[in-house]
Every structure is written in C-alpha cells, then in structure tokens.
N, CA, C and O atoms as a GROMACS GRO file, in nm:
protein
  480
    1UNK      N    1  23.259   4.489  -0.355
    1UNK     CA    2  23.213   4.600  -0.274
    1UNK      C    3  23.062   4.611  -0.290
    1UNK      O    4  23.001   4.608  -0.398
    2UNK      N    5  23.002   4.628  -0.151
    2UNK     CA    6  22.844   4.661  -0.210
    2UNK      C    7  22.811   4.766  -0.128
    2UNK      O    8  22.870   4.798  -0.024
    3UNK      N    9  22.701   4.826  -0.185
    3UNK     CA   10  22.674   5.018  -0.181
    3UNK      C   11  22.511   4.986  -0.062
    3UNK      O   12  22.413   4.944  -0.123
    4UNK      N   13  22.500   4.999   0.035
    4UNK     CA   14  22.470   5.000   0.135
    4UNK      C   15  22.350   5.100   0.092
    4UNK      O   16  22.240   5.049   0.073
    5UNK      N   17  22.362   5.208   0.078
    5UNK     CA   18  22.290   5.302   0.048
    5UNK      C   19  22.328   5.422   0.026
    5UNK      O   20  22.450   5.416   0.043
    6UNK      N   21  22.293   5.560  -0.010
    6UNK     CA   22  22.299   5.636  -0.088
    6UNK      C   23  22.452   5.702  -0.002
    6UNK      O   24  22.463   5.761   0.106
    7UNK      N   25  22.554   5.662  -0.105
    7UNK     CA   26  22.640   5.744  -0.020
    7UNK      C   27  22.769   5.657   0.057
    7UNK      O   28  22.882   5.701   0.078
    8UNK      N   29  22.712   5.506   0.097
    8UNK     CA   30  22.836   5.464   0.162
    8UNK      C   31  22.800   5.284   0.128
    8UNK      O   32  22.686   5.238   0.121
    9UNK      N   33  22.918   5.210   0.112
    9UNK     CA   34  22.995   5.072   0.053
    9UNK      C   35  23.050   5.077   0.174
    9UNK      O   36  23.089   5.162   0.254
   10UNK      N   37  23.038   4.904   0.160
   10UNK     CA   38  23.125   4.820   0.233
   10UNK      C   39  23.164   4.681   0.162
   10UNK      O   40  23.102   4.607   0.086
   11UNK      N   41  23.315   4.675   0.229
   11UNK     CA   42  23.356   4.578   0.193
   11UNK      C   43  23.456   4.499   0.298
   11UNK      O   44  23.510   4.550   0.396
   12UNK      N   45  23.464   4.377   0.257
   12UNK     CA   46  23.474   4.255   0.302
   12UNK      C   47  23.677   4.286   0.289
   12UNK      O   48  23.754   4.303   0.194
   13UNK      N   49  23.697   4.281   0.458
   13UNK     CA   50  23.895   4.254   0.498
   13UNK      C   51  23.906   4.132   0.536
   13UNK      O   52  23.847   4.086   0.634
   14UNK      N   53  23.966   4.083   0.476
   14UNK     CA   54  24.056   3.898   0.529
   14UNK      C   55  24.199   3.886   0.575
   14UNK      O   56  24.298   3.908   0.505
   15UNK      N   57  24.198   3.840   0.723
   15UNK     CA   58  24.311   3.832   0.767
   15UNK      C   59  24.316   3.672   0.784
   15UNK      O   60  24.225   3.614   0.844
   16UNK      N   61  24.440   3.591   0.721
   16UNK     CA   62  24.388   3.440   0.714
   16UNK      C   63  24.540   3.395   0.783
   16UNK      O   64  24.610   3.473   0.848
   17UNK      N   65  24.573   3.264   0.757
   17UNK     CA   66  24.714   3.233   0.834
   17UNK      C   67  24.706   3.093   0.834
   17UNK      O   68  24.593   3.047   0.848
   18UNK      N   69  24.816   3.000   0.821
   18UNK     CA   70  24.825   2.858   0.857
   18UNK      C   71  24.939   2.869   0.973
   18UNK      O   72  25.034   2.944   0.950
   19UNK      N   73  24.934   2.807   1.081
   19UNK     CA   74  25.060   2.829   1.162
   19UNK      C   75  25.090   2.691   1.163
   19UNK      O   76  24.995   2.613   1.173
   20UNK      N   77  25.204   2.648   1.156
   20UNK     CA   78  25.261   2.522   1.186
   20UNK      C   79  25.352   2.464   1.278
   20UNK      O   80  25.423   2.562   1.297
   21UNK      N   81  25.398   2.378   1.346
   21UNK     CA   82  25.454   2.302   1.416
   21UNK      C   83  25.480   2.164   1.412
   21UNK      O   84  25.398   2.077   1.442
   22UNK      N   85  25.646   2.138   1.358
   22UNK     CA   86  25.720   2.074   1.342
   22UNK      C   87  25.682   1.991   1.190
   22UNK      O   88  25.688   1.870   1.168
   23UNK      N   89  25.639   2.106   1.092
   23UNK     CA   90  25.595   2.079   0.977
   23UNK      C   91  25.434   2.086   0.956
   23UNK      O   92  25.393   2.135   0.851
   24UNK      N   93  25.341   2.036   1.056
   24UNK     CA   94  25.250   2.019   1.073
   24UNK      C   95  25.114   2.176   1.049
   24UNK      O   96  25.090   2.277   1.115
   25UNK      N   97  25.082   2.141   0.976
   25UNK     CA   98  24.947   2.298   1.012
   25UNK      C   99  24.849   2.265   1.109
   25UNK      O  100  24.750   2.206   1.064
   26UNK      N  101  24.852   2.290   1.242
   26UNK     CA  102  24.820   2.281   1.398
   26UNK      C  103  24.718   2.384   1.336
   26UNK      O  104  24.628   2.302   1.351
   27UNK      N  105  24.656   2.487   1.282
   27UNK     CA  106  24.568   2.606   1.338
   27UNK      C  107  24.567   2.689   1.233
   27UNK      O  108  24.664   2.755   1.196
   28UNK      N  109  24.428   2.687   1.168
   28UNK     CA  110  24.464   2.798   1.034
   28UNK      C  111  24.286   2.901   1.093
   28UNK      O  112  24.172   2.870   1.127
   29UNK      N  113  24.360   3.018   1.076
   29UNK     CA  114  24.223   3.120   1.085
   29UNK      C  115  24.234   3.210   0.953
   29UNK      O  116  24.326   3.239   0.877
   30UNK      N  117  24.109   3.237   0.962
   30UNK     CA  118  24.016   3.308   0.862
   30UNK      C  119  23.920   3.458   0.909
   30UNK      O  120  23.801   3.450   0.939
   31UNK      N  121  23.980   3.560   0.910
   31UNK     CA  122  23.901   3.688   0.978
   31UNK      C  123  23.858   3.734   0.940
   31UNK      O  124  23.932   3.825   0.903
   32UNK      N  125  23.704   3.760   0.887
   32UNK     CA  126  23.702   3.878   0.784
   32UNK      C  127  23.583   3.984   0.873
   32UNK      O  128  23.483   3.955   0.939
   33UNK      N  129  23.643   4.108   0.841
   33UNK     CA  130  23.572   4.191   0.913
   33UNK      C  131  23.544   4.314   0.806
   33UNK      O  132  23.622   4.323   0.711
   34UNK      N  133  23.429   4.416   0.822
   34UNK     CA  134  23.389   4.508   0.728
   34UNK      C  135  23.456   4.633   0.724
   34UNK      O  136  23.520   4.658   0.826
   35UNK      N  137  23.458   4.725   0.628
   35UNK     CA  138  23.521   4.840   0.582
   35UNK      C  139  23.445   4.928   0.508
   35UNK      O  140  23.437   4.919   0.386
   36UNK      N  141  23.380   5.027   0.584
   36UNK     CA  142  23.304   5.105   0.501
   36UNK      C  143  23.400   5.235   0.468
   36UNK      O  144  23.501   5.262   0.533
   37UNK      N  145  23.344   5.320   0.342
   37UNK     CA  146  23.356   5.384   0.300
   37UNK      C  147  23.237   5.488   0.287
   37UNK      O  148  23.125   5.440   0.301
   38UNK      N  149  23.246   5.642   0.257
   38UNK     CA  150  23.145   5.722   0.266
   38UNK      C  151  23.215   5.859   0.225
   38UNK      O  152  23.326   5.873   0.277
   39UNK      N  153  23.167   5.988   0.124
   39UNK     CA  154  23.176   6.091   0.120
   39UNK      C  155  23.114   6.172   0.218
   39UNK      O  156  23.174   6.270   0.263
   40UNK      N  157  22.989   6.139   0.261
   40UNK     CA  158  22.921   6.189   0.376
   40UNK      C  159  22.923   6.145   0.506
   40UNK      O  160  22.827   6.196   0.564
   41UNK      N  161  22.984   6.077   0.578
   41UNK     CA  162  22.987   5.985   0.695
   41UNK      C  163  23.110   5.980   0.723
   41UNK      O  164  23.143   5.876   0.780
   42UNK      N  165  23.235   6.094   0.693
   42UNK     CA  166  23.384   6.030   0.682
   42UNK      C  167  23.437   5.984   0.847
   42UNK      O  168  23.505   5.888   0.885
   43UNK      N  169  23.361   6.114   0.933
   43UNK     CA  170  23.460   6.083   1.044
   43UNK      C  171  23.373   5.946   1.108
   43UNK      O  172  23.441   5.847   1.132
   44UNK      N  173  23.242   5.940   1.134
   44UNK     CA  174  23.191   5.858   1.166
   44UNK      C  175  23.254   5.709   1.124
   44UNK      O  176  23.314   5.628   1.195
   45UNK      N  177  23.228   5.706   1.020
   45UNK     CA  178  23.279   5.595   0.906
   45UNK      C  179  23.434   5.538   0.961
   45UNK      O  180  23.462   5.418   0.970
   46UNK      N  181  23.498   5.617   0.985
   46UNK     CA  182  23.644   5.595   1.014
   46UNK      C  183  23.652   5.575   1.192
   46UNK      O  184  23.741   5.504   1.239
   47UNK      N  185  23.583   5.622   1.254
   47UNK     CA  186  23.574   5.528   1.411
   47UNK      C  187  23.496   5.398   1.392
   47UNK      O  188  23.500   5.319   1.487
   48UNK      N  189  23.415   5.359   1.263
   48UNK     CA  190  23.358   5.220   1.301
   48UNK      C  191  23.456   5.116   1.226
   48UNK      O  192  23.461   4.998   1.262
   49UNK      N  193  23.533   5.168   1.119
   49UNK     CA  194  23.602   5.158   1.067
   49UNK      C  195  23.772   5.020   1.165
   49UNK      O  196  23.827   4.911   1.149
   50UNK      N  197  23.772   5.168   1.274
   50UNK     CA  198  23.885   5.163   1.375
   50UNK      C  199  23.829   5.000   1.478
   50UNK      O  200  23.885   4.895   1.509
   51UNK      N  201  23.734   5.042   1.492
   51UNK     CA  202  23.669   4.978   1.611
   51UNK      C  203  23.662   4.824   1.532
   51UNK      O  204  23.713   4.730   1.594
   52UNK      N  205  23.619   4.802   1.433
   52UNK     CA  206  23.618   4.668   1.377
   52UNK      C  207  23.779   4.589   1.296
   52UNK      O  208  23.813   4.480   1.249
   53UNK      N  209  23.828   4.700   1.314
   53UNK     CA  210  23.951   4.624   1.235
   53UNK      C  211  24.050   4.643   1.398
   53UNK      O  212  24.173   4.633   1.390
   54UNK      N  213  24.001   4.664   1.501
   54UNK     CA  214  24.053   4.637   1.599
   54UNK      C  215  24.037   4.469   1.645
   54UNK      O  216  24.116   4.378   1.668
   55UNK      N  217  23.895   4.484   1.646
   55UNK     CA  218  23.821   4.342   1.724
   55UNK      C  219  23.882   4.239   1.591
   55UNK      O  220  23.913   4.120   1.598
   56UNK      N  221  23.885   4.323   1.480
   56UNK     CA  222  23.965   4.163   1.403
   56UNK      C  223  24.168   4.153   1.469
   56UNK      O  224  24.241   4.056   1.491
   57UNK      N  225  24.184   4.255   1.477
   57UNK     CA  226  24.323   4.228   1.513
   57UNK      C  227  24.372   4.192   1.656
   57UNK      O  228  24.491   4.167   1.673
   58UNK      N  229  24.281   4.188   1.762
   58UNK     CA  230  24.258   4.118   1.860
   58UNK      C  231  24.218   3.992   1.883
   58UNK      O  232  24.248   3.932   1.986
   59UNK      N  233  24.135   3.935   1.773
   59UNK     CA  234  24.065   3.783   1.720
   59UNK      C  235  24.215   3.735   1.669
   59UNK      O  236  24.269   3.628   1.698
   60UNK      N  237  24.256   3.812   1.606
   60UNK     CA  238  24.397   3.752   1.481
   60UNK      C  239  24.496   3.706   1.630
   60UNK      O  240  24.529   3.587   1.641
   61UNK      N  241  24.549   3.833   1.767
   61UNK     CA  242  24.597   3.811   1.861
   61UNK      C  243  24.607   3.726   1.925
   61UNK      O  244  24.716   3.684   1.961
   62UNK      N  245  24.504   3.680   1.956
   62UNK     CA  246  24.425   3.507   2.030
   62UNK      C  247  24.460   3.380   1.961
   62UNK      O  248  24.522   3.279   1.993
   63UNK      N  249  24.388   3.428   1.841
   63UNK     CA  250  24.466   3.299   1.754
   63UNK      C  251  24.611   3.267   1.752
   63UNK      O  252  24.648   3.150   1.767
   64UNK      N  253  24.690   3.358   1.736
   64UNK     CA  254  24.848   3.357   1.735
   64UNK      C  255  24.892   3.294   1.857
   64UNK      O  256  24.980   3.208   1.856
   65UNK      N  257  24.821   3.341   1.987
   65UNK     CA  258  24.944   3.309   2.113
   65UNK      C  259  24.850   3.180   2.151
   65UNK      O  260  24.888   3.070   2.111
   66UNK      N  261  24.720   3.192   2.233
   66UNK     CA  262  24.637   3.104   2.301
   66UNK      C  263  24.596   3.017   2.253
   66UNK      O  264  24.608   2.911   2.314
   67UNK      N  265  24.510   3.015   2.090
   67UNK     CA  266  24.480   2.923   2.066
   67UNK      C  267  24.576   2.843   1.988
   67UNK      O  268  24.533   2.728   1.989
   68UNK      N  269  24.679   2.849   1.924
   68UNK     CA  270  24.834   2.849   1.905
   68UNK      C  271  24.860   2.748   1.989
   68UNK      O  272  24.848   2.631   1.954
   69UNK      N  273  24.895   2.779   2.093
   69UNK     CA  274  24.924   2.723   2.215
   69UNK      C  275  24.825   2.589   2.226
   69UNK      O  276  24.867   2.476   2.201
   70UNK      N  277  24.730   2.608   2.254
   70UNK     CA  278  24.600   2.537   2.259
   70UNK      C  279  24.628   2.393   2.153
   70UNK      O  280  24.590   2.281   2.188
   71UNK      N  281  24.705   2.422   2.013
   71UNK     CA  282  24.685   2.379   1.900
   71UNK      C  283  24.786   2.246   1.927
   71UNK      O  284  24.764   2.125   1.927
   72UNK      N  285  24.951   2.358   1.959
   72UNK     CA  286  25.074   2.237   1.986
   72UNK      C  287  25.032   2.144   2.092
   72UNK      O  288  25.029   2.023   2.070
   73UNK      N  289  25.003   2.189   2.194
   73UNK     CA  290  24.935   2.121   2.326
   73UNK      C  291  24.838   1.949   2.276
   73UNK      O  292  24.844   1.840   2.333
   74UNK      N  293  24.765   1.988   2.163
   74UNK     CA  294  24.674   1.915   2.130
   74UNK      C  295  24.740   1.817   2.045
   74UNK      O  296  24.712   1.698   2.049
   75UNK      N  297  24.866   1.890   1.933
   75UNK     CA  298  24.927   1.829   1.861
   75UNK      C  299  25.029   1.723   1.910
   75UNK      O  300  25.049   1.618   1.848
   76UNK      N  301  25.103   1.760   2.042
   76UNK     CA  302  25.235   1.692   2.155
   76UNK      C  303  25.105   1.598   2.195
   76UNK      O  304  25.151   1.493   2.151
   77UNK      N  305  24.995   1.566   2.239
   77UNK     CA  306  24.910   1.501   2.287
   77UNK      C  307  24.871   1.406   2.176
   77UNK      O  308  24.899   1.288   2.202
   78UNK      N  309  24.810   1.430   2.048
   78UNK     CA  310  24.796   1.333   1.974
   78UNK      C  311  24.926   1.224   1.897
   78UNK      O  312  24.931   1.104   1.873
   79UNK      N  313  25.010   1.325   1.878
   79UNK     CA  314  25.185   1.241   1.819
   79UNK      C  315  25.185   1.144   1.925
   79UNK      O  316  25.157   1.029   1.890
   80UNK      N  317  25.217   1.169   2.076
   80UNK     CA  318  25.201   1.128   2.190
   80UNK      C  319  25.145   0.980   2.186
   80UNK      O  320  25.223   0.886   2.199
   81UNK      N  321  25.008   0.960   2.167
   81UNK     CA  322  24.924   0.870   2.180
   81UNK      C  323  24.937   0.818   2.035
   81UNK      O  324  24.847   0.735   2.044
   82UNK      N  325  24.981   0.805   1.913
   82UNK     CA  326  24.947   0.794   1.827
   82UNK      C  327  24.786   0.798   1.724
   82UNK      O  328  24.740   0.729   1.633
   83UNK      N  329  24.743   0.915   1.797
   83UNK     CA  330  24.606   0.966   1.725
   83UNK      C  331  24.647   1.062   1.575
   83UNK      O  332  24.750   1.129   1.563
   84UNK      N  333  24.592   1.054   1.521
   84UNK     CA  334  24.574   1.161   1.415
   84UNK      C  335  24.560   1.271   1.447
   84UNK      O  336  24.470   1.309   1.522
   85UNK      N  337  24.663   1.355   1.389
   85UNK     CA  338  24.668   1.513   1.426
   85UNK      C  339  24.565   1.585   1.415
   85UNK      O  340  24.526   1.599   1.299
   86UNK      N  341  24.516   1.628   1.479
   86UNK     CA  342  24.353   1.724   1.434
   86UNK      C  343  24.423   1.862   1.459
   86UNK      O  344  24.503   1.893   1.547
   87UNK      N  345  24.357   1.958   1.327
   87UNK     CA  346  24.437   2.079   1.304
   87UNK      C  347  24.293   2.135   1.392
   87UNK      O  348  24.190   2.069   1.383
   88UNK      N  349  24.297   2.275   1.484
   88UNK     CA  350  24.247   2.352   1.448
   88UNK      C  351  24.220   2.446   1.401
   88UNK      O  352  24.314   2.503   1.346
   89UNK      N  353  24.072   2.523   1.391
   89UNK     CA  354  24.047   2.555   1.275
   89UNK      C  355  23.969   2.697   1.336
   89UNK      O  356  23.869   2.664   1.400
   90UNK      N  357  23.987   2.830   1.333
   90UNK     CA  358  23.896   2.956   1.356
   90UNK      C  359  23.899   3.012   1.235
   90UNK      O  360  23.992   3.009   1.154
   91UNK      N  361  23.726   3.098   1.217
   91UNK     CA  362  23.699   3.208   1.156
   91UNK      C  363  23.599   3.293   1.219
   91UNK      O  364  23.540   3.251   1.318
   92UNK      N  365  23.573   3.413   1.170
   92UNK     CA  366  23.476   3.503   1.187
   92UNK      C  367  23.435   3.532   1.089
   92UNK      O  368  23.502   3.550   0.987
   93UNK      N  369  23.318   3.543   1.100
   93UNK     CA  370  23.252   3.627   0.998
   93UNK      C  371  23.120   3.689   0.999
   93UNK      O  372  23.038   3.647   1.081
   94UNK      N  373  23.074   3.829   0.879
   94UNK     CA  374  22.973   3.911   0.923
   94UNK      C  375  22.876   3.893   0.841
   94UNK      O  376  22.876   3.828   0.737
   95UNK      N  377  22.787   3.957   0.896
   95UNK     CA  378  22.641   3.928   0.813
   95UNK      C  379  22.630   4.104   0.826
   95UNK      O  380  22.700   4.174   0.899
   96UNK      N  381  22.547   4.142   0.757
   96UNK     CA  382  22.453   4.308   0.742
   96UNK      C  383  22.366   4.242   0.753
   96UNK      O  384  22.326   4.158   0.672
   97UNK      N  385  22.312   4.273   0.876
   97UNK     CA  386  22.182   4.224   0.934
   97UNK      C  387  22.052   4.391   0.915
   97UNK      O  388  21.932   4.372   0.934
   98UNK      N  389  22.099   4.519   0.882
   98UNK     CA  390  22.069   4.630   0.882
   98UNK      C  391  22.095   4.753   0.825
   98UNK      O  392  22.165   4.832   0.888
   99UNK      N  393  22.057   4.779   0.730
   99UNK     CA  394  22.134   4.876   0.658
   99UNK      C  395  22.063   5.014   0.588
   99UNK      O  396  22.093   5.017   0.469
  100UNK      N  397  21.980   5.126   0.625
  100UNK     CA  398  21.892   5.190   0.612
  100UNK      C  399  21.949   5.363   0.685
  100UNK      O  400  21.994   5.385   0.797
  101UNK      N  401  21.931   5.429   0.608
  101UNK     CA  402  21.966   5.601   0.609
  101UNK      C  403  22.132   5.615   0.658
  101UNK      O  404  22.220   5.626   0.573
  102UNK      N  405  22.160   5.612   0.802
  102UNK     CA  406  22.293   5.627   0.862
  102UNK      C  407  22.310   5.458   0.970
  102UNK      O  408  22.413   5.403   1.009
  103UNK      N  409  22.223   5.436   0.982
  103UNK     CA  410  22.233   5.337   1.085
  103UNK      C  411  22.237   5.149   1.013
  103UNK      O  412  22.149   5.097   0.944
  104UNK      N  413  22.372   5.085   1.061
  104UNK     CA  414  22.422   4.996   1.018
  104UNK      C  415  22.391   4.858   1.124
  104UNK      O  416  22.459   4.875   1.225
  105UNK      N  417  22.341   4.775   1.129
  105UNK     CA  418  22.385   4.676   1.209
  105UNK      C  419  22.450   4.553   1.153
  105UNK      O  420  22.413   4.507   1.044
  106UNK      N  421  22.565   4.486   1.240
  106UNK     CA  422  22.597   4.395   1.205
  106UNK      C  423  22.620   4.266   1.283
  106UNK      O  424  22.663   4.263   1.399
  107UNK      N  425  22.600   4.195   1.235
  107UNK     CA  426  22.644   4.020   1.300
  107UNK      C  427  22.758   3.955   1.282
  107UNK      O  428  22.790   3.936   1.165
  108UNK      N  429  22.843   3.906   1.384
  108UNK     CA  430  22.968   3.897   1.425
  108UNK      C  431  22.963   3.752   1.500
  108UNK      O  432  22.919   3.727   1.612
  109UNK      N  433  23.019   3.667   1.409
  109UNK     CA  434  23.034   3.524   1.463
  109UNK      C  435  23.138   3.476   1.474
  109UNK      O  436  23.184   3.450   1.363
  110UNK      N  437  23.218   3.442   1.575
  110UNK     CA  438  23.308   3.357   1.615
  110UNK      C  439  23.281   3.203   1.584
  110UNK      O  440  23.190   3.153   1.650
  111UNK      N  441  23.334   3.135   1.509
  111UNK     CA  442  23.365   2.954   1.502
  111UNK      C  443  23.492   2.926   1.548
  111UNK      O  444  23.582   2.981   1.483
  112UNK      N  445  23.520   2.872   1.620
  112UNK     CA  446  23.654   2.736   1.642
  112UNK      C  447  23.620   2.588   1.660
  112UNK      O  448  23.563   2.536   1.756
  113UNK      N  449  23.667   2.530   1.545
  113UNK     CA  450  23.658   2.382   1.536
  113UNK      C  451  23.787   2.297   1.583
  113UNK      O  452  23.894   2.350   1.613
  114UNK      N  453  23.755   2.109   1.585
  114UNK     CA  454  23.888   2.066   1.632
  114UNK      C  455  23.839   1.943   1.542
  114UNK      O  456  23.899   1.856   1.605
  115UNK      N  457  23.795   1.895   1.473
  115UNK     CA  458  23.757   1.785   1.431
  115UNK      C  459  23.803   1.808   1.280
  115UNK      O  460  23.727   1.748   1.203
  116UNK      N  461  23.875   1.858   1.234
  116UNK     CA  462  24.005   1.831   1.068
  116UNK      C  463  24.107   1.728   1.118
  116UNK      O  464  24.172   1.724   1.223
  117UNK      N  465  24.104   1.683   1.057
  117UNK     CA  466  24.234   1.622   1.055
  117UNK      C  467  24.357   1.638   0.952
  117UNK      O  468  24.322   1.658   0.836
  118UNK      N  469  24.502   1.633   0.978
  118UNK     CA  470  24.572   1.696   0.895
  118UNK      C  471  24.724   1.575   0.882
  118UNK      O  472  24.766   1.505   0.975
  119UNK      N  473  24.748   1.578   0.824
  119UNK     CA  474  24.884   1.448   0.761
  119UNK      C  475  24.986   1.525   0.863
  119UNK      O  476  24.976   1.642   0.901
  120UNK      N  477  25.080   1.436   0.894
  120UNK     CA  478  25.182   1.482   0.985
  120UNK      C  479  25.291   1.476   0.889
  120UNK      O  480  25.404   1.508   0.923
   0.00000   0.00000   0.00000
C-alpha cells in the first residue's frame, strides 16, 4: 500500500486467469487496477473506487468471451496447420502519473500479445 498524501493510500487489485482449451492455456490475463482509501475523501474515494474496478471488470469481460474466442479460433487454426500453439496473452496496468492535495491522475494501459508460445 502506498500513502499518496496526507490522508489517503492506494493500492494495487489483481484480477488474473489462465483459460484453457482442450488442455491447452489459449489466453491468460493479468488486471490490475487501483483502490484508494481515505478518512477524508470517503464518498469521493468510493465513486473512483466504483468507476475503476468497473473498467477492470469490463477488461476481465472481453477477455472471457471475445478475446477467448479470438484465442480458440487461433488455437483450431494453428493444431489445424500444424503450427505451434501461440497462447494469448492481456494485461493492464497503472502508473500514478499525479498525486498532490485531492487531485489524482492516472495511466491506464491496455497490452495484448500473440507471440508465446505454449506446449499442446
């Protein structure tokens, strides 16, 4: 946990996952999104709170169905041809790009890779 400034911490939520198909790990994500805390900032604190552990559980959403999808698609295609399975691979993650009296900014990066390869 680290103390931001006088009054309010944040810390680091991980939502992670390997999904597999037909033994195979096709697609593993990694989410981590922030969680502040505050005696002085509660209600505030708790809508930014809402709002970011939304956009991670909407990121987590995508991953599950589309890019999921995206993954077997790629996986039926390489078995197919006899290529090497390439898993893919998402995370997010934040930076505190800003952190001074009440006002927070942060940086929010999306990665999806396709170039792992994984044993069938």
């Amino acid at each position: 946990m680290e103390i931001i400034n006088a009054g309010v911490t944040v810390k680091t939520n991980v939502l992670f996952e390997e999904l597999k198909y037909n033994g195979a790990i096709v697609l593993k994500y990694k989410i981590e999104y922030p969680e502040f805390s505050s005696r002085l900032y509660r209600l505030a604190v708790s809508a930014v709170n809402r709002f970011y552990k939304s956009k991670a559980l909407e990121y987590q959403s995508y991953c599950r169905g589309t890019l999921f999808k995206e993954a077997v698609k790629q996986y039926k295609y390489d078995v197919a041809n006899g290529f090497p399975v390439r898993m893919f691979e998402a995370m997010t993650v934040f930076e505190m790009t800003y952190a001074k009296a009440c006002v927070i900014s942060l940086l929010s990066v999306h990665l999806i890779t396709r170039n792992i390869f994984s044993n069938r």
